[in-house]
Phi, psi and omega in degrees: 000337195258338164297332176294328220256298164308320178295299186306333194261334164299317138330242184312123112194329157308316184289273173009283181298322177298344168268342208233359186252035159128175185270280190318309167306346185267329176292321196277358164276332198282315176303331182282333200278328170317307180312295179304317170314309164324294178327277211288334162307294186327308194318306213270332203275309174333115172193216189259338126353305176255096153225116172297144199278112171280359173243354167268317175308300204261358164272335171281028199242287188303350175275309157317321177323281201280000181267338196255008178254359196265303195295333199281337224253352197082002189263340169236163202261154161293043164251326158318010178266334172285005181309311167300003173257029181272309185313327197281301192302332209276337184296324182290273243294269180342334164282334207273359164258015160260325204040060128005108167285289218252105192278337186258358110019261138001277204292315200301328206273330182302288210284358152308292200309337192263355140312276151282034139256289190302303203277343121321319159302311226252354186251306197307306166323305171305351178274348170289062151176359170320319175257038167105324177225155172306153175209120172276336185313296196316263205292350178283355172298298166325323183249007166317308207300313219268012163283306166350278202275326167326268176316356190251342204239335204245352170281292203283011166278311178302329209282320177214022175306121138245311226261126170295147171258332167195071199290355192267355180251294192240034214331328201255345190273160166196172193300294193333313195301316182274339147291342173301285185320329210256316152299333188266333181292301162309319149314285183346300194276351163279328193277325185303322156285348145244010186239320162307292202067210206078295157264147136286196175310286181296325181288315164317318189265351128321289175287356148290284187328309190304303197283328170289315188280326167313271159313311173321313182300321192267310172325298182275334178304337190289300187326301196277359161256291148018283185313295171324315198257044183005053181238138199278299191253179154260000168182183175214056164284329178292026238311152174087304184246048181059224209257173188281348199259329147243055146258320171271004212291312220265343171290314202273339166262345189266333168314282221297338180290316172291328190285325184300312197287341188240066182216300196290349182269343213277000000 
C-alpha cells in the first residue's frame, strides 16, 4: 500500500503539471504517454498467432497524434492529417513480406491498439481546446473525476462491497463499490464548477456520470481482455499499479464519449 500510495501521488503531480504548464507540454506528453500504452497493448496482445506490427503501429499513432495536436494548436492546417495514410497503407504492403500464417491477424491488432488505445488519448488531448483556445480546467477536471471515481469506488467497496457487479470479468468489483464512486464523483464535479468554471454546473456533473459509468465500463472491458489473454497487468513501469495502460483502462471508453457530449451541447 505504501509503494501504492507514493507511485500514485508522483503519478498524479506529473499529469497535474503536464496540464497546467501549457498546450505543448501538454501535448508532447499525452502523445508519449499514448505511445507507450500502444507499447503495452501490443505487449499484453502479442503472441505467435498474433504480432502486431509494433513499430509501424506507434510511429503511425504518434504521427496523427502529433499532427492532429499541431492542427488543434493552429501550427498546421487539417489537410496535413493525410499524411498518415501512407502509413496505413504501408501496414498491408509490409505483411505481404514476413510470411505470416494468419497476416491479417497482424494487420487487425496494429490497427486495434490505435483504435483503443491512441485515438481515444487523442479526443481526451482535445478536450484542452474544445472552445477553441487552450484550456486546462476542462481535462485536468476530467481527470480529477476519474481518480475521483477510482477512489470512491475502491473505498467504498473495501468498506461495504457485497453485491458482485460483474464477477465474472471482475471478481473484486461490486455495486457498493461502485455507487461509492459514482457518488463522490458528483460531489466533486459540484466543487469543479466553483473552483474550474469553465463548464457549467450539469455539464460538470454529466461528464462526472459519463466518467463514473463510462469509465467503470473501459474498466472491465481492459479486465476482459487481460483475462481473455491470461495477463494479470499490461507492465509493470508502475510500482504497486501495473502498466500506464491500467491506469487509463477507464479513459479509453470515457474520453471519447465526453468529448463527443460537449462537442454536440457547445
Amino acid at each position: 500500500m505504501k509503494t501504492r500510495a507514493i507511485t500514485g501521488a508522483i503519478f498524479v503531480a506529473v499529469m497535474v503539471a503536464s496540464t497546467l504548464f501549457g498546450p505543448y507540454l501538454y501535448s508532447i506528453f499525452f502523445t508519449l504517454l499514448s505511445a507507450w500504452c500502444l507499447y503495452e497493448f501490443y505487449g499484453i496482445v502479442s503472441s505467435e498467432d498474433r504480432a502486431p506490427n509494433k513499430t509501424l503501429g506507434i510511429i503511425l499513432a504518434v504521427t496523427g497524434f502529433a499532427i492532429g495536436a499541431m492542427v488543434a494548436m493552429d501550427l498546421l492546417e487539417p489537410k496535413f492529417l493525410w499524411l498518415i495514410t501512407p502509413l496505413v497503407g504501408l501496414t498491408y504492403i509490409i505483411s505481404l513480406f514476413q510470411k505470416r500464417s494468419f497476416p491479417f491477424n497482424d494487420i487487425a491488432y496494429t490497427f486495434l491498439g490505435i483504435c483503443y488505445v491512441t485515438f481515444p488519448f487523442f479526443l481526451f488531448a482535445k478536450l484542452g481546446f474544445i472552445n477553441g483556445v487552450y484550456n486546462h480546467y476542462i481535462p485536468l477536471g476530467f481527470l480529477i473525476l476519474l481518480w475521483t471515481n477510482d477512489t470512491g469506488a475502491y473505498l467504498a467497496g473495501r468498506s461495504f462491497g457485497k453485491h458482485k457487479l460483474f464477477e465474472r470479468i471482475s471478481p473484486k468489483k461490486t455495486w457498493e463499490g461502485f455507487f461509492g464512486g459514482f457518488i463522490l464523483a458528483i460531489v466533486v464535479a459540484i466543487n469543479l464548477e466553483k473552483y474550474f468554471g469553465s463548464l457549467p454546473l450539469w455539464q460538470w456533473i454529466t461528464v462526472a456520470m459519463i466518467i463514473s459509468i463510462i469509465g467503470t465500463l473501459g474498466d472491465l472491458v481492459e479486465s476482459m481482455l487481460k483475462r481473455s489473454l491470461h495477463v494479470k497487468d499490461s507492465g509493470s513501469i508502475l510500482p504497486g499499479h501495473g502498466g500506464f495502460l491500467d491506469r487509463f483502462d477507464g479513459l479509453l471508453l470515457a474520453a471519447p464519449i465526453v468529448y463527443v457530449f460537449l462537442i454536440l451541447i457547445s
